[in-house]
LOLUM-67417 format. One record per atom (N, C-alpha, C): x, y, z; residue in three letters. Coordinates in steps of 0.001 Angstrom, whole numbers, plus 500000, padded with zeros to 6 digits. Example, Ala and Ser with C-alpha at 12.3 -4.5 7.8 and 13.67 -1.06 7.14 Angstrom:
% LOLUM-67417
513190494310507800ALA
512300495500507800ALA
513200496700507800ALA
512850497750507080SER
513670498940507140SER
512900500030507870SER
This chain:
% LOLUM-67417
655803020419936039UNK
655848021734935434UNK
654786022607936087UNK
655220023825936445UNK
654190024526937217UNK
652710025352935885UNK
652177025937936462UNK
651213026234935603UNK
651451027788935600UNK
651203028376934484UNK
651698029545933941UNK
650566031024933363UNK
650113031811934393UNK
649385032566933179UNK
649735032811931944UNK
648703033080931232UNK
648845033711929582UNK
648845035300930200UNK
649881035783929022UNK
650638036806928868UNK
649296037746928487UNK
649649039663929289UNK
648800040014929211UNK
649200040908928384UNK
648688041712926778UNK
648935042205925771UNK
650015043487926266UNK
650733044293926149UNK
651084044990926067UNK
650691046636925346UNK
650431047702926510UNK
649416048845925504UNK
650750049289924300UNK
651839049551924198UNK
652186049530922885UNK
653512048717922644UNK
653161047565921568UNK
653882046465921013UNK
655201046520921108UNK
655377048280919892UNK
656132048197919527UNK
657945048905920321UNK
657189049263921742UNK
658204050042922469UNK
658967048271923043UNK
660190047891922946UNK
661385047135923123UNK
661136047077924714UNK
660681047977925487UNK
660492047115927355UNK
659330046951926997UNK
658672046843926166UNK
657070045359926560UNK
657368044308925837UNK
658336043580925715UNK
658944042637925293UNK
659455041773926516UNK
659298041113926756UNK
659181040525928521UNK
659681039192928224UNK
660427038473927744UNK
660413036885927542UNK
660907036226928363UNK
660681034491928483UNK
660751033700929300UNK
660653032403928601UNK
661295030995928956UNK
661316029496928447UNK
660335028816929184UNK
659967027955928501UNK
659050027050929535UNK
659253025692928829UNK
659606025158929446UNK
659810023151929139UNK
658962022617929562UNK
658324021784928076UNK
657268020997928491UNK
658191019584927792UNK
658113018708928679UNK
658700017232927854UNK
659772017892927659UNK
660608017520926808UNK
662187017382926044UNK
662402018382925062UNK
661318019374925267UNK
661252020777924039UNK
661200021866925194UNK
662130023268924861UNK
661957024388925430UNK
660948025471924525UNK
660508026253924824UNK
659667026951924249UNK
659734028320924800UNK
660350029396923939UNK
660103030952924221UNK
658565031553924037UNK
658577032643924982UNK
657315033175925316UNK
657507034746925545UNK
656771035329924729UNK
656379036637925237UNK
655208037185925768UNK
655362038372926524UNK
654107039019927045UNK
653652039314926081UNK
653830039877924595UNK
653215040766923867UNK
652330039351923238UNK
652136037724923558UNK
651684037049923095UNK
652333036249921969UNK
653536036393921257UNK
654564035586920688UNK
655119034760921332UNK
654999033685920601UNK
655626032143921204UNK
656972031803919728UNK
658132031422920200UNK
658924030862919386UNK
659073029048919190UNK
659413028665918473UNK
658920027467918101UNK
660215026737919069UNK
659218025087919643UNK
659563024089919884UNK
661073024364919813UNK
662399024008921047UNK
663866023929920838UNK
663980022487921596UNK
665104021899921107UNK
665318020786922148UNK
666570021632922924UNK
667029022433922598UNK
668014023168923382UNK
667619024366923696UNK
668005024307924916UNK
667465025772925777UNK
668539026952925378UNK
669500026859924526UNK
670123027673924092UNK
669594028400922889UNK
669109027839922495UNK
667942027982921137UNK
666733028802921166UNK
665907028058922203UNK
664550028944922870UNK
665378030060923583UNK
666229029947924449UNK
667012031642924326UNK
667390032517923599UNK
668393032282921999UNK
668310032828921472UNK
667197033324920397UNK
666416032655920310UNK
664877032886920081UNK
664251034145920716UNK
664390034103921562UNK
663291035225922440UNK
664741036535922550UNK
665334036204922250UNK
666425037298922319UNK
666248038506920966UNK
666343037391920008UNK
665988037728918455UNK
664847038929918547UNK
663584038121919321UNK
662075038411919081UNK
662457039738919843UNK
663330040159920902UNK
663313041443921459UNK
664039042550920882UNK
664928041693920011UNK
665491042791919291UNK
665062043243917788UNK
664155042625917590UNK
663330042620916701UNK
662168043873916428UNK
């Protein structure tokens, strides 16, 4: 697994393009990630940690 910076805050949260997400698999769990610093919980399916971070953008 490659190594990943931490996400750098976004100057405002709440505008929908600083919402940036991405998966990262560690072991047998996928895990969504945002720039604004939101992480979605542990998926064993990468369909899951996708719709996860999908949610979090439309959110």
């Amino acid at each position: 697994m490659a190594q990943q910076d931490e996400p750098t805050s976004p100057k405002n949260p709440d505008d929908p393009s600083n919402h940036r997400t991405t998966t990262v698999e560690k072991g047998h769990f996928c895990t969504a990630h945002c720039i604004c610093g939101w992480r979605g919980p542990a998926r064993r399916a990468r369909s899951l940690a996708r719709a996860d971070a999908e949610g979090h953008v439309r959110a």
